[in-house]
DRENDO-1510 file (C-alpha; in Angstrom, 1 decimal, always signed):
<recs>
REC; n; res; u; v; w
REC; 1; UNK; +75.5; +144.2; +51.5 .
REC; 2; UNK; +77.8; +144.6; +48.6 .
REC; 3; UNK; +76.4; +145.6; +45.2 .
REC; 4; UNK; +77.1; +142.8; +42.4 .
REC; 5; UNK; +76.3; +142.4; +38.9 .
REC; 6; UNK; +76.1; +139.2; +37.5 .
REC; 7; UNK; +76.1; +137.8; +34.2 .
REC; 8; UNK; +72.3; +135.8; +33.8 .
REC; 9; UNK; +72.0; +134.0; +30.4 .
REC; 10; UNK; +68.6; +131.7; +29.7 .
REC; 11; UNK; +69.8; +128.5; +27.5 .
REC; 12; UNK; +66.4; +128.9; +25.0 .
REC; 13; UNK; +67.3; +132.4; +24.2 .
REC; 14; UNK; +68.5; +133.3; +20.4 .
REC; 15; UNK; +72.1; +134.6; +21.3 .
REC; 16; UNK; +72.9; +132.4; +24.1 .
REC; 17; UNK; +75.4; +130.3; +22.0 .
REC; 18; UNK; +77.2; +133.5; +21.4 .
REC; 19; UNK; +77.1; +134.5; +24.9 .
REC; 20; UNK; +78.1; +131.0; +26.0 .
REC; 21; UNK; +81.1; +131.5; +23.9 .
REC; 22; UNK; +82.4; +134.5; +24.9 .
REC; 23; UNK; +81.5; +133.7; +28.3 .
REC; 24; UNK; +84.1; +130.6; +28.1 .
REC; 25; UNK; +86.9; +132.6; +25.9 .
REC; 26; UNK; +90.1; +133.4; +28.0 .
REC; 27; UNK; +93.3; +134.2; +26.0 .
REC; 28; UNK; +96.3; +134.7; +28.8 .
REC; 29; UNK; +97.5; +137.7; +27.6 .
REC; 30; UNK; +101.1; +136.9; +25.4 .
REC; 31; UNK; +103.5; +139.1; +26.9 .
REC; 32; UNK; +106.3; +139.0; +24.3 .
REC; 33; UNK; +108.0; +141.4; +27.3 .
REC; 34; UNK; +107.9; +138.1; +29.3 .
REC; 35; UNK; +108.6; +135.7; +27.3 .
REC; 36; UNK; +112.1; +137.1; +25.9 .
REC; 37; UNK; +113.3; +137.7; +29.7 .
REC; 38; UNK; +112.6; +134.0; +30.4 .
REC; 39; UNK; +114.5; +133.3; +27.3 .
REC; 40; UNK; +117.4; +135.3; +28.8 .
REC; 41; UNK; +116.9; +133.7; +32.1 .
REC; 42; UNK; +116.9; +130.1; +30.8 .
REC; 43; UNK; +119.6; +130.9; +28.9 .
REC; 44; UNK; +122.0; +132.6; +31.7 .
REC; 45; UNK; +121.6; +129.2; +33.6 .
REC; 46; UNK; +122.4; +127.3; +30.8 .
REC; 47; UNK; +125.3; +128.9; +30.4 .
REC; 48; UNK; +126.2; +130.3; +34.4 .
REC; 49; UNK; +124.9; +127.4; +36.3 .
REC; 50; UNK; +124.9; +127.5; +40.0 .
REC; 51; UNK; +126.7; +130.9; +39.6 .
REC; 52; UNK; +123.3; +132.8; +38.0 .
REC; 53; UNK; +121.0; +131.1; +40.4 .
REC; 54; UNK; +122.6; +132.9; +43.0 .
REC; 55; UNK; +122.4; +136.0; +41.2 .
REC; 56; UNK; +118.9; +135.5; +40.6 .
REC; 57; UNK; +118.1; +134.4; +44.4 .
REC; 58; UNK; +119.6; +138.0; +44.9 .
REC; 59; UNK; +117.8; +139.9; +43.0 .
REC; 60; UNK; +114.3; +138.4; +42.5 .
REC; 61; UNK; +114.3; +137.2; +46.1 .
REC; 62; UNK; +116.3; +139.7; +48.0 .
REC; 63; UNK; +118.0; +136.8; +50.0 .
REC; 64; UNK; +121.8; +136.3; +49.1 .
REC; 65; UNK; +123.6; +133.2; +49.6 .
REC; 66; UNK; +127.8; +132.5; +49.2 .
REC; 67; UNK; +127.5; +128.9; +48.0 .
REC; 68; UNK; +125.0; +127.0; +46.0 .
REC; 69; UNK; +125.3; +124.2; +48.7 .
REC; 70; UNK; +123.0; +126.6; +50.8 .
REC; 71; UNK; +120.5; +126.7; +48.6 .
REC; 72; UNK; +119.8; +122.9; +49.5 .
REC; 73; UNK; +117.5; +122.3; +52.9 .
REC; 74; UNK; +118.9; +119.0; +55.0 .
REC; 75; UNK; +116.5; +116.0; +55.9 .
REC; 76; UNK; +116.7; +117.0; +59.3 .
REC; 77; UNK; +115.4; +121.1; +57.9 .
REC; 78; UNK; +112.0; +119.3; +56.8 .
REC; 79; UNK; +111.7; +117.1; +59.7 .
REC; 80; UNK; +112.3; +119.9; +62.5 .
REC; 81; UNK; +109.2; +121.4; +60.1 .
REC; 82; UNK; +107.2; +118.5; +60.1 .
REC; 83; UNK; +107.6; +118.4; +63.9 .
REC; 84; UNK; +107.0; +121.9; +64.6 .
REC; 85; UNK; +103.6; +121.8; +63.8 .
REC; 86; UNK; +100.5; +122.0; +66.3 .
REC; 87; UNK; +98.8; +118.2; +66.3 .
REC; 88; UNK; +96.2; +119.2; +64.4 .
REC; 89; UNK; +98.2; +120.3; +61.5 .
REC; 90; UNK; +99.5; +117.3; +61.4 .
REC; 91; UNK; +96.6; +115.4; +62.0 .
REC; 92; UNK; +95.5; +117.1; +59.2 .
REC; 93; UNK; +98.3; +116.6; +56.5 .
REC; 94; UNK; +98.3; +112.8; +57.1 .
REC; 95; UNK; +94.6; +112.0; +56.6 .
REC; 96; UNK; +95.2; +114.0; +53.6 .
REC; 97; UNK; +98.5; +112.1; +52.9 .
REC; 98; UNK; +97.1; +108.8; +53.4 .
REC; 99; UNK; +93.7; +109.1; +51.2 .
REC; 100; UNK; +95.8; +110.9; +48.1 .
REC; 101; UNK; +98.6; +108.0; +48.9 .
REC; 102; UNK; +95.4; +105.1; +49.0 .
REC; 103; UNK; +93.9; +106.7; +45.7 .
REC; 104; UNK; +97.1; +107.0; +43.9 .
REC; 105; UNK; +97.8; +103.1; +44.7 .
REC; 106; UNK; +95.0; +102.3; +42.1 .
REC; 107; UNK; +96.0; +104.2; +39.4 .
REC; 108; UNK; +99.4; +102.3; +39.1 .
REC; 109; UNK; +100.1; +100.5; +35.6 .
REC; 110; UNK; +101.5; +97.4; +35.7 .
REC; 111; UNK; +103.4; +95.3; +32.7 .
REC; 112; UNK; +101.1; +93.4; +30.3 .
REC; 113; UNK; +101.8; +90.4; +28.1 .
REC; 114; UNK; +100.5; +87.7; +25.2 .
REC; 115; UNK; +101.6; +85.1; +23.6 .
REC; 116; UNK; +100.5; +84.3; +20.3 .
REC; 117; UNK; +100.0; +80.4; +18.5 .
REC; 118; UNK; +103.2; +80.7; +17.2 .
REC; 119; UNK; +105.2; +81.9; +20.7 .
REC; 120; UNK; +105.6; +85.1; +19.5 .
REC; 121; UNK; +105.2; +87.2; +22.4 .
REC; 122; UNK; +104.1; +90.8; +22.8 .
REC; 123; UNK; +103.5; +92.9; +25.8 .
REC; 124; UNK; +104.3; +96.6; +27.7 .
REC; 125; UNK; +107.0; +97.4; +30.2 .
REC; 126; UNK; +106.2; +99.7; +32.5 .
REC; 127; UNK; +109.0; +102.1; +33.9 .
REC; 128; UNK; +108.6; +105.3; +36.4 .
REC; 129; UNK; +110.5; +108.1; +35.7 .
REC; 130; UNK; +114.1; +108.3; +37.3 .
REC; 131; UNK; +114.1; +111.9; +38.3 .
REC; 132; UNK; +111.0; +114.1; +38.5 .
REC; 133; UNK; +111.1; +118.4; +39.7 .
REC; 134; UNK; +108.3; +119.9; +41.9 .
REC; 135; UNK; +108.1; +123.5; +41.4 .
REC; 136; UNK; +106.2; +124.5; +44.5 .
REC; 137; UNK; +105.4; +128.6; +45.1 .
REC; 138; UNK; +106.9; +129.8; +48.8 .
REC; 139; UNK; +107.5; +133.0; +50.7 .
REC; 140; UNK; +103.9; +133.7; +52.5 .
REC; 141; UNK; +102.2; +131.6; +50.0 .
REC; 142; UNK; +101.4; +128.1; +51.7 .
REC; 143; UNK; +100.1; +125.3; +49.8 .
REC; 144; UNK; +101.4; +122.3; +51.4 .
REC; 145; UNK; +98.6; +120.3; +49.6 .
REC; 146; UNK; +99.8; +120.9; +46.3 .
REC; 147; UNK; +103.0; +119.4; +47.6 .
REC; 148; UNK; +100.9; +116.0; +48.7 .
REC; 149; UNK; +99.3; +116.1; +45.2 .
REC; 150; UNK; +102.1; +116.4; +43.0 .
REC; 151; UNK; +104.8; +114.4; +45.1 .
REC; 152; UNK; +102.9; +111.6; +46.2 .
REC; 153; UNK; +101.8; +110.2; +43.1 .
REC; 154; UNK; +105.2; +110.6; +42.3 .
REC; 155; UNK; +106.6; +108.3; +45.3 .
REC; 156; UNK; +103.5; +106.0; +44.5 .
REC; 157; UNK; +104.8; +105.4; +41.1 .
REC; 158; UNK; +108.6; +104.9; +41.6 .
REC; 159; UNK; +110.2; +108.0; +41.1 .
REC; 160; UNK; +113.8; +107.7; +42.6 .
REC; 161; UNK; +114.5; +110.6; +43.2 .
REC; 162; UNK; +111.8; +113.8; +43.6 .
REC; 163; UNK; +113.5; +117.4; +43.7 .
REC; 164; UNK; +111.5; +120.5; +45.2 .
REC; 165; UNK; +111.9; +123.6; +44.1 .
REC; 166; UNK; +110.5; +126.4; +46.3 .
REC; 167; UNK; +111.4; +130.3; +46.7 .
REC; 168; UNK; +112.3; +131.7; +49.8 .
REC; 169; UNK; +112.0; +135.8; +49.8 .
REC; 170; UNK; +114.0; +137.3; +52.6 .
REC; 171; UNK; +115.2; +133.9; +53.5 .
REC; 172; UNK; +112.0; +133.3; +54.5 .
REC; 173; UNK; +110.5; +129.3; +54.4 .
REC; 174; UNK; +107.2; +127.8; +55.4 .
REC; 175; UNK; +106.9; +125.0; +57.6 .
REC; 176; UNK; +103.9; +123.5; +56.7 .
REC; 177; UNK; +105.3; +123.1; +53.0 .
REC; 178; UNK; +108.5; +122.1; +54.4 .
REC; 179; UNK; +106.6; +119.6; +56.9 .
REC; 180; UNK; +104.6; +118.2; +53.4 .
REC; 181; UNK; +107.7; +117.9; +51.3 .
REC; 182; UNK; +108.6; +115.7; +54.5 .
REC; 183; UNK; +105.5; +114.1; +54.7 .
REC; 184; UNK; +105.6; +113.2; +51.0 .
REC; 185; UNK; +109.1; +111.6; +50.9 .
REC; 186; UNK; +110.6; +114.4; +48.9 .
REC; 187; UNK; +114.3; +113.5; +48.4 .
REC; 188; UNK; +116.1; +117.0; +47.9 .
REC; 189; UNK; +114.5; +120.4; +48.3 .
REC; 190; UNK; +116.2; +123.7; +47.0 .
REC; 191; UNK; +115.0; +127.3; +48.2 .
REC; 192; UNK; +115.0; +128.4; +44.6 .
REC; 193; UNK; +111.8; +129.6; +42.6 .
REC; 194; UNK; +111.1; +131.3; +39.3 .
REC; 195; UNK; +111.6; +130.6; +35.7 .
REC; 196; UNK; +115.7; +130.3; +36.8 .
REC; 197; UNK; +114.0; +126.4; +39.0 .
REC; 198; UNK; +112.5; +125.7; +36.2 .
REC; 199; UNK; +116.1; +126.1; +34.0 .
REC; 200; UNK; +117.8; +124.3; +36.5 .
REC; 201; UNK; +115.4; +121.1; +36.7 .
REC; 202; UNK; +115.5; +121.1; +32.8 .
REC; 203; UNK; +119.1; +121.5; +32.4 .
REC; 204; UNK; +120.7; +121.0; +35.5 .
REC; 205; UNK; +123.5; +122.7; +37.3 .
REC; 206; UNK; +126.7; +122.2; +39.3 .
REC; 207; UNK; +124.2; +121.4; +42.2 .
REC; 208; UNK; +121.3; +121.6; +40.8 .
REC; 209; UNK; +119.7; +117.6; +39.1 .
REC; 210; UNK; +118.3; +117.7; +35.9 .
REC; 211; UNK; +115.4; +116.0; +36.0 .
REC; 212; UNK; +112.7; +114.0; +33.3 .
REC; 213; UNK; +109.7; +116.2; +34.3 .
REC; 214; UNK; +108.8; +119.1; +35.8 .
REC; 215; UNK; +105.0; +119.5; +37.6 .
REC; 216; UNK; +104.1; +121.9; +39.8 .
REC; 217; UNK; +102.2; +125.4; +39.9 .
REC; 218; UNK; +103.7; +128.5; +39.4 .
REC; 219; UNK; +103.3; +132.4; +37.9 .
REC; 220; UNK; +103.7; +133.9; +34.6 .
REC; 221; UNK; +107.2; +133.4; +34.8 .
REC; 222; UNK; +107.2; +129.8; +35.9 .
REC; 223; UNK; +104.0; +129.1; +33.4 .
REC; 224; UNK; +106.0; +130.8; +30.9 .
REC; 225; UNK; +109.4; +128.5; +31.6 .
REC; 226; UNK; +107.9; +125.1; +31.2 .
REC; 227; UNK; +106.2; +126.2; +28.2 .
REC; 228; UNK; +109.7; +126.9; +26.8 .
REC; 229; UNK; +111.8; +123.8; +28.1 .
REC; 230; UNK; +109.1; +121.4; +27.5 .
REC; 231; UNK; +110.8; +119.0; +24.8 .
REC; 232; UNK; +113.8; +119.0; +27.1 .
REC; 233; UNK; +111.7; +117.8; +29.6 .
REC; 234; UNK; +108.4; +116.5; +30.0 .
REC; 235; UNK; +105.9; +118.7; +32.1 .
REC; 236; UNK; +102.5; +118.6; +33.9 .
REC; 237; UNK; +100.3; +120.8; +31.8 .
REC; 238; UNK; +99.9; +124.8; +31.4 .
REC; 239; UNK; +96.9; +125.5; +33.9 .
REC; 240; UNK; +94.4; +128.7; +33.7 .
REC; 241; UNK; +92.4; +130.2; +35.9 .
REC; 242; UNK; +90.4; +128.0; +38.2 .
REC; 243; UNK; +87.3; +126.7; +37.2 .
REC; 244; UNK; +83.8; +125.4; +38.9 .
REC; 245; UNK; +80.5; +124.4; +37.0 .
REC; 246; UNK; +77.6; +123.8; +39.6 .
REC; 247; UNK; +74.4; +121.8; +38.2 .
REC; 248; UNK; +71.8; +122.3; +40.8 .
REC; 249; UNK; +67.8; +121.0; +40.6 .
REC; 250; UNK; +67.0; +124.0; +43.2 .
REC; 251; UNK; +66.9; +121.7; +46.1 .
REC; 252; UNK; +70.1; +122.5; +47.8 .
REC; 253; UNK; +70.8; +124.6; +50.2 .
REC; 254; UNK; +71.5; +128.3; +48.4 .
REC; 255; UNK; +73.9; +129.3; +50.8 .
REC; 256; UNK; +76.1; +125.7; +50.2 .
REC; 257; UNK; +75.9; +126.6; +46.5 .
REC; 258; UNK; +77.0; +130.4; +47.1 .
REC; 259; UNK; +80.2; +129.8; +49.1 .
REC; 260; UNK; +80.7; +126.7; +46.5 .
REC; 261; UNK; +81.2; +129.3; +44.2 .
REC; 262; UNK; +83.4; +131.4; +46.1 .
REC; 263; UNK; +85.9; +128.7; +47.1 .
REC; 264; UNK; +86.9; +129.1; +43.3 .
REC; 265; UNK; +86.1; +132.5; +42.6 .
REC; 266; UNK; +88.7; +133.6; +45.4 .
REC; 267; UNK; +91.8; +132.1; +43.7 .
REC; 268; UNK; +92.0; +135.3; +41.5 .
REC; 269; UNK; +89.9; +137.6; +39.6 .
REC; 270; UNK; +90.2; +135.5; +36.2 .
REC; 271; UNK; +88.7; +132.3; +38.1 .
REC; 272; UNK; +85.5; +131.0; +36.5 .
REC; 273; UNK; +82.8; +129.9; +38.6 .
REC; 274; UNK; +79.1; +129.4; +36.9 .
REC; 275; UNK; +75.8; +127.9; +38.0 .
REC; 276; UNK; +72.9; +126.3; +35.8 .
REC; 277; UNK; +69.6; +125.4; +37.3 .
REC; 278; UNK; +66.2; +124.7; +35.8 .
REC; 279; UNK; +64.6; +126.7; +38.5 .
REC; 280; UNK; +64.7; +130.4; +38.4 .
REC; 281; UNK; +63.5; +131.0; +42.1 .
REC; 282; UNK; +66.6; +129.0; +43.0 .
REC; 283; UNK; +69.0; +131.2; +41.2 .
REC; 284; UNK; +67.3; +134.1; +42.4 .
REC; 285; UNK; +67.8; +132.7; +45.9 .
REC; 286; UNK; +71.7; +132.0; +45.4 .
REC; 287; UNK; +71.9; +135.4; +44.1 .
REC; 288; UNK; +70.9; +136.8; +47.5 .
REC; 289; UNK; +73.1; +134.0; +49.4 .
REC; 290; UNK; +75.8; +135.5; +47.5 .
REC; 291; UNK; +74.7; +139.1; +48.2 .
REC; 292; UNK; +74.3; +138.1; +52.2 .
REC; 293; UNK; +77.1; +136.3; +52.4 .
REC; 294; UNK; +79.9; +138.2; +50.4 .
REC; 295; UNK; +80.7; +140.9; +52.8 .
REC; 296; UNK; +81.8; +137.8; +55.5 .
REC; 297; UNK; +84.5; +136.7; +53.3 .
REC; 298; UNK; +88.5; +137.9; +53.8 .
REC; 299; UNK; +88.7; +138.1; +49.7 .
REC; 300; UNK; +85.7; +139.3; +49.1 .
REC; 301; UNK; +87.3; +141.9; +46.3 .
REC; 302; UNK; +88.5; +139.2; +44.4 .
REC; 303; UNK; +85.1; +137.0; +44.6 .
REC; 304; UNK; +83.2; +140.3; +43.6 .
REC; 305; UNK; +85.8; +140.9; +40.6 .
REC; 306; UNK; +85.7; +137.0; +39.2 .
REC; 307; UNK; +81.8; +136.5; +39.5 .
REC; 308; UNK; +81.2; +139.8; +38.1 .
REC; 309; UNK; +83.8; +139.4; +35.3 .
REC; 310; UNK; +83.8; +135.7; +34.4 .
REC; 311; UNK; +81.0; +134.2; +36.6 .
REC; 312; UNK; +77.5; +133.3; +35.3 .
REC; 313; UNK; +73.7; +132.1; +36.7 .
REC; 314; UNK; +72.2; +129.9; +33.3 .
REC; 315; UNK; +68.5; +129.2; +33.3 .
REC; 316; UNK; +67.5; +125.7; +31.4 .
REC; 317; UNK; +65.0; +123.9; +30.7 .
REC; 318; UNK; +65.6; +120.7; +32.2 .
REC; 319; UNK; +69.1; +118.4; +33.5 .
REC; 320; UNK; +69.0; +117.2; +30.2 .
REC; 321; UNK; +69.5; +120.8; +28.6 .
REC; 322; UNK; +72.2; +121.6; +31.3 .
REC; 323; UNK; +74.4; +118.0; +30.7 .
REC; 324; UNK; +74.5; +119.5; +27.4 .
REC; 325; UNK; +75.6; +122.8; +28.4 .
REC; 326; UNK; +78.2; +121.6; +30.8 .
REC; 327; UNK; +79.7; +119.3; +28.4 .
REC; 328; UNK; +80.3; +122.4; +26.1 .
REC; 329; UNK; +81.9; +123.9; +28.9 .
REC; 330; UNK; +84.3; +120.9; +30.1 .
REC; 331; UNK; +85.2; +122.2; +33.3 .
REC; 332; UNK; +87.7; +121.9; +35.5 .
REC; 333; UNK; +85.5; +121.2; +38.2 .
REC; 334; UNK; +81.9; +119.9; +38.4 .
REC; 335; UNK; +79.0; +119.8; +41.0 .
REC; 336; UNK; +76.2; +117.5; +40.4 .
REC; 337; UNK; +74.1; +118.9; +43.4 .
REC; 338; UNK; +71.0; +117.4; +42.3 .
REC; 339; UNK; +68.5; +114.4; +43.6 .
REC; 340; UNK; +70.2; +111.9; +41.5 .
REC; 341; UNK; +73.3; +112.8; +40.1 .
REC; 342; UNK; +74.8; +108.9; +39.5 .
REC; 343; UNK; +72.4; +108.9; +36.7 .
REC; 344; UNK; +73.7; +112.5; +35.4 .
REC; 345; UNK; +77.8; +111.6; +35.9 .
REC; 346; UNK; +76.6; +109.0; +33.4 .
REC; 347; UNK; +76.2; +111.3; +30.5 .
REC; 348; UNK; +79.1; +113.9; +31.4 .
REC; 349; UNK; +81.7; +113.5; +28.4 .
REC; 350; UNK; +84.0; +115.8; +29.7 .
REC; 351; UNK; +85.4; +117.3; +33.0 .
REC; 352; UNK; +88.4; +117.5; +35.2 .
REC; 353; UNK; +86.9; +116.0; +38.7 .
REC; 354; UNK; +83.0; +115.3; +39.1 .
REC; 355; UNK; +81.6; +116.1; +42.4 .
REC; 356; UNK; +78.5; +114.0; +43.1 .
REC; 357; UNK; +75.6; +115.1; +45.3 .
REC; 358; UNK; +74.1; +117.6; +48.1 .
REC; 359; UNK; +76.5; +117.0; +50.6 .
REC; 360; UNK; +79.9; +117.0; +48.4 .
REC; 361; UNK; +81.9; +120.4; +48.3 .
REC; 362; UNK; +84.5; +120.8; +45.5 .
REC; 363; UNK; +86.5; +121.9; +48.7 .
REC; 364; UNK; +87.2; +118.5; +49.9 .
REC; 365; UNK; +88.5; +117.4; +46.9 .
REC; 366; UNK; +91.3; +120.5; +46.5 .
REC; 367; UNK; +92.5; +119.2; +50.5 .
REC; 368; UNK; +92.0; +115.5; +50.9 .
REC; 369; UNK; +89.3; +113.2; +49.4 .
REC; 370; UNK; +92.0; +111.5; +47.7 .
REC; 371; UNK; +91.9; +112.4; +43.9 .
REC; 372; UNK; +94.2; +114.9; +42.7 .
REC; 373; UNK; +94.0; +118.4; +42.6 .
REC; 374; UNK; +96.0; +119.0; +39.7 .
REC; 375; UNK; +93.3; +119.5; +36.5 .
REC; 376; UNK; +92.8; +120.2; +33.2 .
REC; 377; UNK; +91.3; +123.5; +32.9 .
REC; 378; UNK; +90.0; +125.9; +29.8 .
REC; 379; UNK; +87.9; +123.5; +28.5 .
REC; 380; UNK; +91.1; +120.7; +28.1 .
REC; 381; UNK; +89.5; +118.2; +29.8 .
REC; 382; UNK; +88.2; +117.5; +26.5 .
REC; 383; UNK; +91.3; +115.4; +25.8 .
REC; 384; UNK; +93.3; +115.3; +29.0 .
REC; 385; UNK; +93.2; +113.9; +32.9 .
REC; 386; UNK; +93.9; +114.9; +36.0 .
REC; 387; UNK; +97.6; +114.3; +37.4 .
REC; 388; UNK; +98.0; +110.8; +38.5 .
REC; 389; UNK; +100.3; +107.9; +39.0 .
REC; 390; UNK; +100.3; +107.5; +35.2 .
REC; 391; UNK; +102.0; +110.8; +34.7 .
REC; 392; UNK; +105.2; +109.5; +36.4 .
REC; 393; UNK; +105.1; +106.0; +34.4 .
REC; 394; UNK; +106.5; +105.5; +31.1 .
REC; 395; UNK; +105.6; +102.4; +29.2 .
REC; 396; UNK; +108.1; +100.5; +26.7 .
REC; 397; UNK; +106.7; +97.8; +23.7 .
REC; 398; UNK; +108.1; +94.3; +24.2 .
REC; 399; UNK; +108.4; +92.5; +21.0 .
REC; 400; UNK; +109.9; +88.8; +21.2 .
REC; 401; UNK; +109.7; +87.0; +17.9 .
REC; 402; UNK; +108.8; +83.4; +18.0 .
REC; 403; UNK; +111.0; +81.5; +15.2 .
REC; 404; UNK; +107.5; +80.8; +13.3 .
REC; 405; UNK; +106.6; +84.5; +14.3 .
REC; 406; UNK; +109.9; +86.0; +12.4 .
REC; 407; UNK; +109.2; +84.3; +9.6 .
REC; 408; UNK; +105.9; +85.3; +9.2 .
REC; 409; UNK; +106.2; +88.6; +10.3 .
REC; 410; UNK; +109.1; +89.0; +8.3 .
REC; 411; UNK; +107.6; +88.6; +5.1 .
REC; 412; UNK; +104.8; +91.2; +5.8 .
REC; 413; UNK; +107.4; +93.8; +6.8 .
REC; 414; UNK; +109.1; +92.9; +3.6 .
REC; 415; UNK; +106.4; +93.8; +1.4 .
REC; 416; UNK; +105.3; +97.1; +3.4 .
REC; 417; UNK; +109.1; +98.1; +3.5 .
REC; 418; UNK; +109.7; +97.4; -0.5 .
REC; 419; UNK; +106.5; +99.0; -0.7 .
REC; 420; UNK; +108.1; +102.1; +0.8 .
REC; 421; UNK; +111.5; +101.9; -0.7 .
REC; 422; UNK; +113.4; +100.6; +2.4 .
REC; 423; UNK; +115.1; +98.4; +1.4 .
REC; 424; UNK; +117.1; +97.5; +4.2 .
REC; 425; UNK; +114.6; +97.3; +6.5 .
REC; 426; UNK; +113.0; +95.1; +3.7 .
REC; 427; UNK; +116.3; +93.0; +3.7 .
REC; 428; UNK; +116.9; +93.1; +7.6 .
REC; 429; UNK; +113.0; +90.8; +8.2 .
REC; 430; UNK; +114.0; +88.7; +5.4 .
REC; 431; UNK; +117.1; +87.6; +6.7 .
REC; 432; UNK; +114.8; +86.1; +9.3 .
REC; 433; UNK; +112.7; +84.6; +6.9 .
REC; 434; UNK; +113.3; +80.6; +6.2 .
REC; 435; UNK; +114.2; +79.3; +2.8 .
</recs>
């Protein structure tokens, strides 16, 4: 049995608001260090094109390559991947495919119109994006879901064209993100990775498309890249550690709330994972789920570290007290494991994705429930959504003046424009304006 210490804080105590607080407080560490070599990086590609990303493939991933045409995978690449995987994997990747494909389908925007008394007529023009970049981590690393996440919403929107982006250390690919990229409709995957992708989408190269956006997951390097070309192009968002909040009445099973917790505390040692009860025999009993059922896990290090370090058990007084809590906390991901927890979703204000019930792990929604994956985190879902259909959809104002409308309208403008000492935009609505 391994030896943990956990952080226990009781809502009603003096100090807890301060506790809570620095509970919740994560500053990713500026490394100035960092940030300058990206700026050297983005700037070598900038100038170098294809030339420096094969100098980076070199050195950063040991693999060298002659011609920046290699560095693009053919059609037939993905599909031998796609086809090389045991029947279950693939059984697997389409359900997924198919319910994050069925969700996506509802989020779609369409154009909108009026038409006043007059015939003036007003409205919103919907447009994807042309060309969007998928930054997608590779070597050993396999997450051919985040690939389904981020490209499908794409496809479902419009996108023309979707580029991946994906290192390959030693030459080395993965076929199950390969068979995804497939799966997804990806149009062009390069084995490229770091900050230098992230140049190349944003600026493009020789071979390399510049694209509108960049989404995707990716290290310091990667995090620290998007930050820097955003304004060039648009990106995703800049996620932090991962994040679960669990709101449990004590009538769950402890073990299901005790590997719930894991399945976010073993991203890394920064993740966040935190449970609020009313019942403090129920905590107590989690805590010795989690004390039982710790030395069974493969990362159990990195559990140990992020529970100890970041995690928390928070005693209430009642739901009521720990909606309140939670929407202090906006977290990336939320359990409701409680008796009734429609009438609770109903007075959460902010969170990424909202898990409802006994019998709903946050672990199906990170594979294949359907919603995205892709979430606001460090307490940003206060003002932003989970990745979606809408974040590959532009929308464009349609104004159409009515003959009646211009010269109404136009003598409104006029004032507001003389008003502001304009006065050819004043002059340009009265020229519309009948005598």
């Amino acid at each position: 049995m391994i030896n943990l210490t956990l952080t226990e804080l009781d809502a009603n105590a003096s100090q807890f608001a301060n506790q809570l607080s620095q509970l919740l407080s994560f500053t990713e560490h500026e490394d100035i260090t960092v940030q300058q070599r990206v700026l050297e990086i983005i700037a070598h590609v900038r100038r170098e094109g294809d030339q420096a990303l094969l100098g980076y493939t070199q050195q950063f991933d040991h693999y060298t390559v002659n011609d920046a045409a290699q560095l693009e995978l053919s059609p037939d690449c993905l599909q031998t991947a796609w086809q090389s995987l045991a029947e279950p994997q693939r059984e697997a990747l389409s359900v997924a495919a198919q319910r994050i494909r069925a969700y996506a389908e509802h989020q779609k925007l369409q154009d909108w119109y009026y038409t006043e008394a007059d015939g003036t007529r007003l409205g919103q023009k919907i447009t994807a994006l042309e060309r969007v970049g998928l930054y997608v981590p590779g070597g050993k690393a396999a997450y051919p879901s985040s690939v389904l996440m981020n490209a499908i919403p794409a496809k479902v929107a419009g996108v023309k064209h979707l580029v991946m982006v994906v290192p390959t250390p030693h030459g080395e690919t993965n076929p199950l993100v390969l068979a995804a990229a497939h799966l997804a409709g990806v149009d062009q995957v390069f084995t490229i990775g770091g900050a230098q992708a992230i140049a190349a989408l944003a600026y493009g190269t020789e071979t390399i498309p510049a694209v509108a956006k960049i989404v995707g997951p990716g290290n310091i390097y990667v995090a620290t890249a998007k930050k820097l070309v955003f304004g060039k192009v648009g990106i995703d968002m800049i996620a932090g550690p991962s994040e679960i909040l669990i709101i449990c009445d004590g009538k769950t099973n402890p073990d299901w709330i005790a590997m719930d917790l894991f399945s976010q505390a073993e991203h890394d040692e920064q993740a966040q994972a935190i449970l609020i009860s009313q019942d403090k025999s129920f905590l107590a009993a989690v805590k010795q789920s989690i004390a039982k059922l710790l030395p069974t896990m493969e990362r159990a290090d990195i559990i140990k570290t992020s529970l100890q370090q970041r995690g928390a058990f928070i005693l209430v007084t009642d739901l009521a007290q720990a909606v309140t809590i939670a929407n202090q906390i906006a977290p990336e991901h939320l359990e409701l494991s409680v008796a009734d927890p429609e009438t609770l979703c109903a007075q959460i204000e902010h969170a990424g994705a909202i898990f409802l019930g006994r019998h709903t792990a946050e672990a199906v929604g990170d594979y294949c429930a359907g919603p995205n994956h892709v979430l606001p985190t460090s307490t940003t879902s206060r003002f932003s959504s989970p990745l979606g259909v809408y974040d590959f959809q532009k929308r464009s104002s349609i104004i159409h003046c009515s003959e009646e409308g211009a010269h109404q309208l136009g003598k409104i403008a006029s004032r507001l424009a003389r008003g502001e000492q304009l006065t050819a935009h004043a002059r340009s609505a009265e020229y519309r304006i009948r005598d």
